[in-house]
C-alpha positions as CSV (number, residue, x, y, z in Angstrom):
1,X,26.4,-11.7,-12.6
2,X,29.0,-10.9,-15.0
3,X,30.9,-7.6,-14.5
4,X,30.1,-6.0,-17.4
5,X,26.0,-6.4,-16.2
6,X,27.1,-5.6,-13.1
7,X,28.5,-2.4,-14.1
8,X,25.1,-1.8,-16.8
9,X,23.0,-2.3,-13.6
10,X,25.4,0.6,-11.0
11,X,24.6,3.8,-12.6
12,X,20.7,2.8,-12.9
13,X,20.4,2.2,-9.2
14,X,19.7,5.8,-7.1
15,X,21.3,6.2,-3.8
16,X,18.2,4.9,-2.0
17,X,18.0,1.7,-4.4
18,X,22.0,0.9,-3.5
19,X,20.8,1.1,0.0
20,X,18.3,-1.4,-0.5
21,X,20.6,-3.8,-2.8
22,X,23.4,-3.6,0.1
23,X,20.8,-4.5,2.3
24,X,19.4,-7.6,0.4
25,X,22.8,-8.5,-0.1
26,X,23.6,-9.1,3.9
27,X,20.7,-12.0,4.0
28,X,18.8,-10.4,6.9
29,X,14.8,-9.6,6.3
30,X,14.4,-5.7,6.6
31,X,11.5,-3.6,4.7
32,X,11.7,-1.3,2.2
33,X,9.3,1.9,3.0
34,X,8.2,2.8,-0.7
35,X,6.6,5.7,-1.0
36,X,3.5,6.2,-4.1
37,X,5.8,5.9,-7.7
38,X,9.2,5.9,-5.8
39,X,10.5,2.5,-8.4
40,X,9.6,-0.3,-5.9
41,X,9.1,-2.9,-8.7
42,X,12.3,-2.2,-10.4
43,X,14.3,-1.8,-7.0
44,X,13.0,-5.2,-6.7
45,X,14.5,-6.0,-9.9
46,X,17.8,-4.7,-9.0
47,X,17.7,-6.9,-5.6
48,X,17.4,-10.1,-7.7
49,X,19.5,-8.7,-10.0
50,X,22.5,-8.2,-7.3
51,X,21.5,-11.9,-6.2
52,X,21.9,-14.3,-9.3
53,X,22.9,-17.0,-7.4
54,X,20.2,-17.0,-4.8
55,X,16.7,-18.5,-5.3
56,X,14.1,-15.7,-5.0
57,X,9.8,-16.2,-4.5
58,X,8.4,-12.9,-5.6
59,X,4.6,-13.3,-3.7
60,X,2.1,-10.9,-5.0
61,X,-1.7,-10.8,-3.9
62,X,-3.0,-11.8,-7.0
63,X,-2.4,-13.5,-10.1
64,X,-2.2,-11.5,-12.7
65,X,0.3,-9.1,-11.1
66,X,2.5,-12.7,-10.3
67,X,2.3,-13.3,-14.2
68,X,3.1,-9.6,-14.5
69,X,6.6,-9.1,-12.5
70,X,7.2,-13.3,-13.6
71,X,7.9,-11.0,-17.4
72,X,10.0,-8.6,-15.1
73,X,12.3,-10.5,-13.2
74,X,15.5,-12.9,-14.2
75,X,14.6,-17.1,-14.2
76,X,15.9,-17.4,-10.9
77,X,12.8,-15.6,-9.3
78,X,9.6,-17.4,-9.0
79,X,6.6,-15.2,-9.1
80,X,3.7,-16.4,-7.2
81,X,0.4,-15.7,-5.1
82,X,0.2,-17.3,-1.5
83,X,-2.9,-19.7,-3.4
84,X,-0.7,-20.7,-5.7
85,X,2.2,-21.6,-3.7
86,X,-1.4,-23.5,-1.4
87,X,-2.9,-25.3,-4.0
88,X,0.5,-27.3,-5.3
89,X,1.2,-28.5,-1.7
90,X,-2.7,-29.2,-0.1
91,X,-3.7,-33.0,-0.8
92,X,-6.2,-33.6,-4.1
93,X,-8.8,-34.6,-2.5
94,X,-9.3,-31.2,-0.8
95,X,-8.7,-28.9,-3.5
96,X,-11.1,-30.8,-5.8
97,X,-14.1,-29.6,-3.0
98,X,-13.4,-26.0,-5.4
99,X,-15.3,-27.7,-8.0
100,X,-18.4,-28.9,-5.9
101,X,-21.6,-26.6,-5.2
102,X,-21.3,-24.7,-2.3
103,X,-23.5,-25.2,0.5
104,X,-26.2,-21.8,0.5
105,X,-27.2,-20.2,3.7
106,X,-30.9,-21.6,3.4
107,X,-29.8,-25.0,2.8
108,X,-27.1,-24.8,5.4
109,X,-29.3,-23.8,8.0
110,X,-31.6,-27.0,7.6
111,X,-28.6,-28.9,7.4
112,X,-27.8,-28.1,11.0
113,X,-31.5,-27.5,12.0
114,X,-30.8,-23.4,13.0
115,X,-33.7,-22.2,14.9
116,X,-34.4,-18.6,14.9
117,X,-33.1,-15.9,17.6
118,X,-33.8,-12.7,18.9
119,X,-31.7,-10.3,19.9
120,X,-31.4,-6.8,20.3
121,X,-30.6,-4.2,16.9
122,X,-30.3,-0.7,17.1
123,X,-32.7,1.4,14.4
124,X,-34.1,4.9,14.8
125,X,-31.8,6.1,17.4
126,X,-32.9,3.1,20.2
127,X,-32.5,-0.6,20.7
128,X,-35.6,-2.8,19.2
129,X,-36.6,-6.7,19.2
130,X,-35.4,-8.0,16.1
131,X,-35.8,-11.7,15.4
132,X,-32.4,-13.5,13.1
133,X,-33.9,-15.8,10.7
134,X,-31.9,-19.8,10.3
135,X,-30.7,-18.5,6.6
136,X,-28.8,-15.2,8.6
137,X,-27.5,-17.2,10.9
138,X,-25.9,-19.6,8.5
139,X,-24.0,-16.7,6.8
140,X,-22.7,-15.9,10.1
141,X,-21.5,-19.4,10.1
142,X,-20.1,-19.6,6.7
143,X,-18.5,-15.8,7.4
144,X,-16.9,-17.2,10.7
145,X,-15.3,-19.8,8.5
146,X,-13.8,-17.3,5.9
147,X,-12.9,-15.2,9.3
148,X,-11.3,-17.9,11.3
149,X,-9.0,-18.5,7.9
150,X,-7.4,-15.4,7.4
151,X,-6.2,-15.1,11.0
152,X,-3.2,-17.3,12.8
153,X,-5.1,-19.4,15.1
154,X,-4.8,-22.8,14.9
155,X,-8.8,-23.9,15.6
156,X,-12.3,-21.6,14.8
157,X,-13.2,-20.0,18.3
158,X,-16.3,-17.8,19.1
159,X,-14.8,-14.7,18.5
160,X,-14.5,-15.8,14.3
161,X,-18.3,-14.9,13.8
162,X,-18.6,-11.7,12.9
163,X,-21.6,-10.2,14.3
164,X,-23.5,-7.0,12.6
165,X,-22.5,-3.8,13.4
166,X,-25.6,-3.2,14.9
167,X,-26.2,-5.6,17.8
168,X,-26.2,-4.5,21.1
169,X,-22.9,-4.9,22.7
170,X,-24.8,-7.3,26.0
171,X,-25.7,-9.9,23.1
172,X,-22.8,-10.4,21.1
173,X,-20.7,-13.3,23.4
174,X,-24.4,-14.9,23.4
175,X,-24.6,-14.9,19.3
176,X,-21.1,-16.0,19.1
177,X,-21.1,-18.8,21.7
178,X,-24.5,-20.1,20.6
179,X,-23.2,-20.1,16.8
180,X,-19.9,-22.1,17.7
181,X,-21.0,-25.2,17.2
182,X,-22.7,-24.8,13.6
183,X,-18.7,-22.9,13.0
184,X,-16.8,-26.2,14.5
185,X,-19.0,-28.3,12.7
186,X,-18.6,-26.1,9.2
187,X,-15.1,-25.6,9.1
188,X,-14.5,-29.7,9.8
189,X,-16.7,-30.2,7.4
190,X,-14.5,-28.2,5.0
191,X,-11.7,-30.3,5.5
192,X,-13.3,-33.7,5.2
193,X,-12.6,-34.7,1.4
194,X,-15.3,-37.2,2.1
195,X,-18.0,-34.3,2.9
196,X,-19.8,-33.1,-0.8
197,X,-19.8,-29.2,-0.2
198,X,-17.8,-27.3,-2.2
199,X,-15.1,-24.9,-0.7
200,X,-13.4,-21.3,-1.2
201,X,-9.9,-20.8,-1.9
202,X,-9.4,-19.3,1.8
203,X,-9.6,-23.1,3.5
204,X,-6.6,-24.6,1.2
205,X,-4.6,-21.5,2.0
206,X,-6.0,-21.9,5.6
207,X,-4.8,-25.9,5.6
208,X,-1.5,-25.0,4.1
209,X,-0.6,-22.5,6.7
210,X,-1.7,-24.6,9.6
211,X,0.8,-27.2,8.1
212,X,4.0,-25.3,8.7
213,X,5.4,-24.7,4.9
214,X,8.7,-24.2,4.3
215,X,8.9,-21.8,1.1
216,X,11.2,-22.9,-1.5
217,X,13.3,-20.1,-2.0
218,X,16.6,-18.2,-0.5
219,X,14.8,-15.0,-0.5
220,X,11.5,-13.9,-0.8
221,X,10.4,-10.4,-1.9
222,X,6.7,-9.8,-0.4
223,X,4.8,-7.1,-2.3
224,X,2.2,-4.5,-0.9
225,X,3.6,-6.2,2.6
226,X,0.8,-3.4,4.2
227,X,-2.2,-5.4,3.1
228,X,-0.9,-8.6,4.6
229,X,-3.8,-10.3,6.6
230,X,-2.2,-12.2,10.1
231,X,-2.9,-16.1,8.2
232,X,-0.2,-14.1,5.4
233,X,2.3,-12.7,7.6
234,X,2.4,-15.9,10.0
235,X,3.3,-17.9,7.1
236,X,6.2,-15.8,6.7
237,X,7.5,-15.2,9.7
238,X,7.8,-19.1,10.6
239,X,10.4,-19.1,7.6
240,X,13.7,-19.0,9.6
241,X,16.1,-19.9,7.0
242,X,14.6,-17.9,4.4
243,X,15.4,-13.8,4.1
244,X,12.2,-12.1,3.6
245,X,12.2,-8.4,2.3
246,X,8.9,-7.1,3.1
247,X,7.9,-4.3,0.8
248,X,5.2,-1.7,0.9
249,X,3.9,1.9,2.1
250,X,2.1,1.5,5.6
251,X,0.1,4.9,4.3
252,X,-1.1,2.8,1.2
253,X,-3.3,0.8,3.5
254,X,-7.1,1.1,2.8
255,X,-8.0,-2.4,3.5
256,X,-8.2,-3.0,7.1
257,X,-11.9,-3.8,6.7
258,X,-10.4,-6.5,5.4
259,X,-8.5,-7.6,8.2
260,X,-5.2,-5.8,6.6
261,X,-2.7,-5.9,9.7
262,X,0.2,-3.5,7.9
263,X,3.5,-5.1,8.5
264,X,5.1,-2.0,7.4
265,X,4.1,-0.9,10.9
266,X,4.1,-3.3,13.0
267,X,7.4,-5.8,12.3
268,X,9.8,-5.2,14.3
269,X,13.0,-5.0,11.6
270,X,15.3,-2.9,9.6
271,X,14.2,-0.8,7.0
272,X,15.4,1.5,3.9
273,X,13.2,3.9,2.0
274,X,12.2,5.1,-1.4
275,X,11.1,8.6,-1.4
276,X,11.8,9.9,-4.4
277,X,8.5,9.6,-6.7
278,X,9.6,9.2,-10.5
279,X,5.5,10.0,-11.4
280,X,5.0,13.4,-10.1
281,X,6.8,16.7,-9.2
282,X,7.0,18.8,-6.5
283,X,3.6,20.3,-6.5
284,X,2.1,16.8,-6.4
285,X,4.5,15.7,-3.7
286,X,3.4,18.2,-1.4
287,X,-0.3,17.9,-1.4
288,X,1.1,14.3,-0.2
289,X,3.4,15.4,2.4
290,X,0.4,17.3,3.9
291,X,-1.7,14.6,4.0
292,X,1.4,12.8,5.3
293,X,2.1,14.8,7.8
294,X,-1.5,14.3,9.3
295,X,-0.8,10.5,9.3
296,X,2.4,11.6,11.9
297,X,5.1,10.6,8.8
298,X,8.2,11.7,9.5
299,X,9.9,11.2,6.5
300,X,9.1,13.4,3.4
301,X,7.8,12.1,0.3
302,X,10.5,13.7,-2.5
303,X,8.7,15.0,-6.0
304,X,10.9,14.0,-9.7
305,X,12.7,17.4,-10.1
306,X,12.5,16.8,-14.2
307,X,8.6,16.8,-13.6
308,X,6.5,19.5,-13.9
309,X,4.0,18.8,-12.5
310,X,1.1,21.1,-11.3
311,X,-1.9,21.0,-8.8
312,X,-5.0,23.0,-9.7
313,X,-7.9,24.3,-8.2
314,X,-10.4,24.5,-10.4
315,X,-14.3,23.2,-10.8
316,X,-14.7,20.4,-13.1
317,X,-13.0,20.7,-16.1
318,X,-12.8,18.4,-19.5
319,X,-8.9,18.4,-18.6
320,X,-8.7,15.5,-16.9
321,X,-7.9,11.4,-17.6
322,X,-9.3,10.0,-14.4
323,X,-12.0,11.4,-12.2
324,X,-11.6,9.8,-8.0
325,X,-14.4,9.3,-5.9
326,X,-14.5,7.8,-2.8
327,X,-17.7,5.6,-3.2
328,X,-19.3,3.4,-5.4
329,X,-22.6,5.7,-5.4
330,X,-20.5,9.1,-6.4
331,X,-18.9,6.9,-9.2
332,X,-22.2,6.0,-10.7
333,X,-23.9,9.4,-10.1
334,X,-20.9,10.7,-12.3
335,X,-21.7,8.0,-15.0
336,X,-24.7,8.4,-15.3
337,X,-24.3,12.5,-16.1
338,X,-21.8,11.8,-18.3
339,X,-23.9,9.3,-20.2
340,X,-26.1,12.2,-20.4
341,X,-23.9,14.9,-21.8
342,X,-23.0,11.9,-24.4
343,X,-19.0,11.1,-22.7
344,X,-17.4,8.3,-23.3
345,X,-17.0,7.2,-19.8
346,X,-14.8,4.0,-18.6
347,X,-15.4,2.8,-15.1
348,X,-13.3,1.8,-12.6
349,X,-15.4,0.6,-9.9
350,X,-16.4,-2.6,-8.4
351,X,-19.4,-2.8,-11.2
352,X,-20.1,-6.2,-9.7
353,X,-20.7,-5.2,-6.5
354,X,-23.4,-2.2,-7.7
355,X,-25.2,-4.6,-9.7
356,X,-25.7,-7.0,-6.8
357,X,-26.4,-4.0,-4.8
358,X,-29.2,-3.0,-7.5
359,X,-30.7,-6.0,-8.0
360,X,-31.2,-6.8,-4.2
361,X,-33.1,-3.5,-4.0
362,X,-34.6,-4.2,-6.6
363,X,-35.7,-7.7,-4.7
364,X,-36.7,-5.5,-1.4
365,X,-38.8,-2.9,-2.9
366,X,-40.6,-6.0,-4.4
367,X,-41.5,-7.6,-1.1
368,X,-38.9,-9.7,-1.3
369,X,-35.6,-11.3,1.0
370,X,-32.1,-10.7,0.0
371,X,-29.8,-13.3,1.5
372,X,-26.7,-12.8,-0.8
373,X,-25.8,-8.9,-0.6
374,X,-24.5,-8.8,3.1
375,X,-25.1,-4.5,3.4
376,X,-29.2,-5.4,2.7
377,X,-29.3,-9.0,4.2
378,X,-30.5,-8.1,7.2
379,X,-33.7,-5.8,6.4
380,X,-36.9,-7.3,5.8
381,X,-37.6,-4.0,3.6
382,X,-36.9,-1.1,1.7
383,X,-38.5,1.0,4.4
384,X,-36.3,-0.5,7.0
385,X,-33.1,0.1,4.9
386,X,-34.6,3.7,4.8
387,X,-34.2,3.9,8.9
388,X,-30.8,2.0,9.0
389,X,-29.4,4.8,6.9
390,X,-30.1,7.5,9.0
391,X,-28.0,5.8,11.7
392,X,-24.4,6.8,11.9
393,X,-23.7,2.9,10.8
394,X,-26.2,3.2,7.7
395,X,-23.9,6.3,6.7
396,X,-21.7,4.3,4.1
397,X,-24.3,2.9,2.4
398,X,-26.6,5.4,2.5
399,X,-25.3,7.5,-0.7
400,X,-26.5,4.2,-2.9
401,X,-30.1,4.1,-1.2
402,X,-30.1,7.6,-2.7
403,X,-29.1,7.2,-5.5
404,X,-31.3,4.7,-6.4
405,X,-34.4,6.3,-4.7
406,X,-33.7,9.5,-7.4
407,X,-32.6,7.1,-10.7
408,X,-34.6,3.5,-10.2
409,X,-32.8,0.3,-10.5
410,X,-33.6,-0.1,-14.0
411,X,-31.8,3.2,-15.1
412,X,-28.7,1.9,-13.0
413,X,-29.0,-1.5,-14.5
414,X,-29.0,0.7,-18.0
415,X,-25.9,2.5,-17.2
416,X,-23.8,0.0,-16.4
417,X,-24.4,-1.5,-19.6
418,X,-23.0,1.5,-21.7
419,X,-20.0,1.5,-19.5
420,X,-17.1,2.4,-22.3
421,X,-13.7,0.3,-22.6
422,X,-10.6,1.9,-21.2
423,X,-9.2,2.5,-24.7
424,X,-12.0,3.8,-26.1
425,X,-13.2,6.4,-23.2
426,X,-12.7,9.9,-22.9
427,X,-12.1,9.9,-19.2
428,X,-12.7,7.5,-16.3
429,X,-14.3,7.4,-13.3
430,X,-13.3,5.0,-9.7
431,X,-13.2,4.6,-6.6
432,X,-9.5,5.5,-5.1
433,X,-9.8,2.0,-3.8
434,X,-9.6,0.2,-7.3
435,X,-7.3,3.5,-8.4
436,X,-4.7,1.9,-6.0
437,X,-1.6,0.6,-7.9
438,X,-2.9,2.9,-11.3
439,X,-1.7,6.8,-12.6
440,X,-2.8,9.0,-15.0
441,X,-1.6,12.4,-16.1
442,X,-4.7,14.3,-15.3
443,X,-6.6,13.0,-12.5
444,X,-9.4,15.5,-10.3
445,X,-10.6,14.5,-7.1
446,X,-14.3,14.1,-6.2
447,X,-16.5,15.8,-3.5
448,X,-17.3,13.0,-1.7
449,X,-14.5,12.6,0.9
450,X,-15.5,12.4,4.9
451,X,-13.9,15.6,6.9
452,X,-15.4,18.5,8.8
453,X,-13.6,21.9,8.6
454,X,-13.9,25.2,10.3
455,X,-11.6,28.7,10.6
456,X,-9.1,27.2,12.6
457,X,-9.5,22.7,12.8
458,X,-10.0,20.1,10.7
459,X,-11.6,17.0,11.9
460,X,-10.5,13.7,9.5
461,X,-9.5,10.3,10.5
462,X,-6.8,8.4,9.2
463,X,-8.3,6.0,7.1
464,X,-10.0,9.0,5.1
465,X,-6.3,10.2,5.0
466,X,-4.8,7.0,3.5
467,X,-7.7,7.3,1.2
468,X,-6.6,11.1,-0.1
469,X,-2.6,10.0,0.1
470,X,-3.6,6.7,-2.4
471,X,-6.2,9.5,-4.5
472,X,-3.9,12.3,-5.2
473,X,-0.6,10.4,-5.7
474,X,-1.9,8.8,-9.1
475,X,-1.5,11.2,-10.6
476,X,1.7,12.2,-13.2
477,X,1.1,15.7,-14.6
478,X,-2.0,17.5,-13.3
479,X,-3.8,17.4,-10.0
480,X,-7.3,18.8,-9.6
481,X,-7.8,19.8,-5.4
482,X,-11.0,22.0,-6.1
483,X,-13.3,19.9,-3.6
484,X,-10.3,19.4,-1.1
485,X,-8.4,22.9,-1.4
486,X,-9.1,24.1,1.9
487,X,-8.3,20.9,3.8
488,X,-5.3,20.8,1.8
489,X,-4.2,24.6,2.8
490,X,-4.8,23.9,6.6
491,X,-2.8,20.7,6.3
492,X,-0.3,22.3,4.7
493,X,0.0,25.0,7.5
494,X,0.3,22.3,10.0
495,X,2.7,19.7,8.0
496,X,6.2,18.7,10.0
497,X,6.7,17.8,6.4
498,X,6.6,21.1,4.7
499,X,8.8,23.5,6.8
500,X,9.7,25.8,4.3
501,X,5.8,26.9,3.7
502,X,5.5,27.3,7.4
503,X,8.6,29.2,7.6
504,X,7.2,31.8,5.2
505,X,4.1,31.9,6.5
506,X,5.6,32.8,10.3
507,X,7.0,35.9,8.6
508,X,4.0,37.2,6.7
509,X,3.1,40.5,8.7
């Protein structure tokens, strides 16, 4: 780097981002903590930036936010997903299976001639008979697979195949162990390139790990390090030559369903922080420090003093960009009254998920079997879906049985076609899981949120924590609390985070 760019490059850097260059600059792997908005992609930047000489491999989770920082950085950083980096090194003849048909779970359980089982499932409150047809089984099968490839091990094992949530506890080894053979045979099966089934993407990436890769780079800068998965993070930790700056918020983490392990927690290393958001103020920043402080944070999260910023509690107003729910079903209820009252509504939801949702209730309430929608694959009805939800595990999917009970599939279908484009909508509606990574100016926060509160105690877990911290910090200029203002208050009394507001509070008579 020339001196002059050098010298362009100082005064843009904060304190926190020097830290973090100095740091990249000694050739160790640390982590940089990056707090919601705090400039992690352009501290990145600066790190190659102070490295010209050095090879970098930015790894992202998906493509199109590779091709996206690939615009960002210098030529001497490679921006890539883990596939990608998969798919150049696996032989031909195995990434070619992409192309084939995949292997269904009726077809697949003739193929291995899967007889049916019965084991124990809890519905109503009490533990009943309940018989797994060959077709079930063989999605446990083909799940194991997927399962067995985002974690480390080196061979499929028993414990691979998931089993529903719920089984009785005394049957699961029996499922698993009886299933292990149809997995062994599966996942071999995979990586013969003389076997005709078609694969997913997860059994390159799987065959590429197992192979010990050496990543061609200096450095590499691993984004949203907290949603790693163990097949990710082994990869990177085998490369001993290679300085890897892991890089991430361990509160930011809303997909352990997913196996998510959050190496922002968990490796052992160095780290520097970004706390200073440059998309909200203060008032923002300390509705996050109080969910912070719930979530045992130590380390404030530090509001843009030339942003004003304000949080609000008022009932829905037409002030708003972005409306955040936490489920799919609350999403669609909203989009279907705003249809009504003639909005121009975007949505920011999984709308491909719903749909399959709809249409296999649509399937059940006709008699029919689902196979394909995992939440409805195991009822043989839409009466027994009706029981399952009023079991503490039905609970999560119990707001779409609803919602479909009081609006019909074919008025869901209906909706989702009148969804408007981004550009063209007047607000829009998602889930804070797809809002992850996003901000708008105006966003308010739904009613749907899990917590209990009384006088004195709140009762919320951490997950539903994350969920809030991801929710509230999109947004840039206005925050609406209405349907979380008392949690927020009581968090706020209790927040190591927020001394000053304790403080006073001690000395009100």
């Amino acid at each position: 780097m020339s001196a002059s760019s050098s010298a362009n490059q100082a005064p843009q850097a904060t304190y926190e981002q020097a830290v973090a260059i100095d740091n990249a600059r000694l050739g160790s792997s640390f982590k940089v903590v990056a707090y919601a908005g705090t400039g992690k992609t352009t501290t990145l930047q600066m790190i190659s930036n102070a490295m010209p000489d050095r090879r970098g491999m930015y790894l992202a989770f998906n493509k199109s936010i590779a091709q996206h920082a690939q615009q960002k950085f210098h030529r001497g950083v490679d921006c890539r997903t883990f596939h990608s980096l998969a798919y150049r090194s696996v032989p031909r003849a195995i990434t070619d299976k992409l192309r084939l048909p995949r292997l269904s779970p009726s077809f697949l359980a003739k193929a291995y001639r899967l007889e049916p089982i019965t084991l124990r499932r809890m519905m109503g409150g009490r533990y009943e008979q309940y018989a797994l047809m060959p077709s079930r089984l063989a999605s446990l099968v083909a799940n194991g697979v997927s399962q067995f490839c985002a974690t480390n091990s080196q061979y499929p094992a028993p414990r691979h195949i998931p089993v529903p949530s719920w089984l009785h506890e005394g049957d699961i080894e029996s499922l698993q162990t009886h299933l292990y053979p149809a997995l062994k045979r599966r996942w071999e099966e995979s990586i013969d390139p003389n076997h005709g089934a078609g694969i997913g993407h997860d059994v390159y990436l799987k065959l590429w790990a197992m192979s010990n890769p050496i990543i061609p780079a200096d450095y590499v800068l691993f984004d949203e390090a907290q949603d790693a998965d163990p097949l990710m993070l082994g990869i990177l930790l085998k490369q001993q030559h290679t300085q890897v700056i892991y890089v991430g918020d361990a509160h930011q983490q809303i997909y352990g369903w997913r196996g998510a392990i959050n190496a922002m927690h968990q490796l052992p290393l160095p780290e520097t922080r970004l706390t200073t958001s440059f998309r909200f103020g203060s008032e923002i920043a300390d509705v996050a420090n109080a969910l912070l402080g719930a979530l045992k944070e130590k380390v404030p999260l530090h509001g843009h003093d030339a942003i004003a910023s304000r949080v609000v509690n008022k009932p829905h107003t037409k002030m708003r960009d972005a409306i955040l729910c936490r489920t799919n079903a609350r999403a669609m209820e909203l989009l279907l009254s705003g249809l009504v009252k003639g909005d121009r509504v975007s949505l920011q939801a999984d709308h491909a998920r719903i749909h399959r949702f709809v249409e296999a209730a649509s399937l059940l309430k006709q008699g029919k079997r689902v196979t394909d929608v995992p939440e409805l694959a195991w009822f043989n009805s839409w009466h027994d879906v009706h029981e399952y939800c009023e079991t503490n595990d039905g609970s999560d999917i119990k707001p779409l049985v609803k919602l479909i009970d009081d609006h019909g599939t074919t008025s869901l279908k209906d909706a989702l076609v009148k969804i408007s484009p981004l550009d063209q909508a007047d607000y829009v509606i998602s889930t804070a899981h797809k809002a992850k990574g996003l901000e708008w100016n105006r966003v308010h926060i739904e009613d749907d949120y899990q917590f209990k509160l009384n006088d004195r105690d709140y009762k919320i877990s951490d997950e539903e924590l994350r969920l809030l911290y991801v929710a509230c910090t999109r947004a840039k200029l206005s925050l609406n609390i209405h349907h979380i203002y008392d949690l927020i208050e009581q968090l706020k009394r209790t927040s190591p985070l927020l001394p000053k507001m304790r403080n006073m509070e001690s000395k009100t008579p």
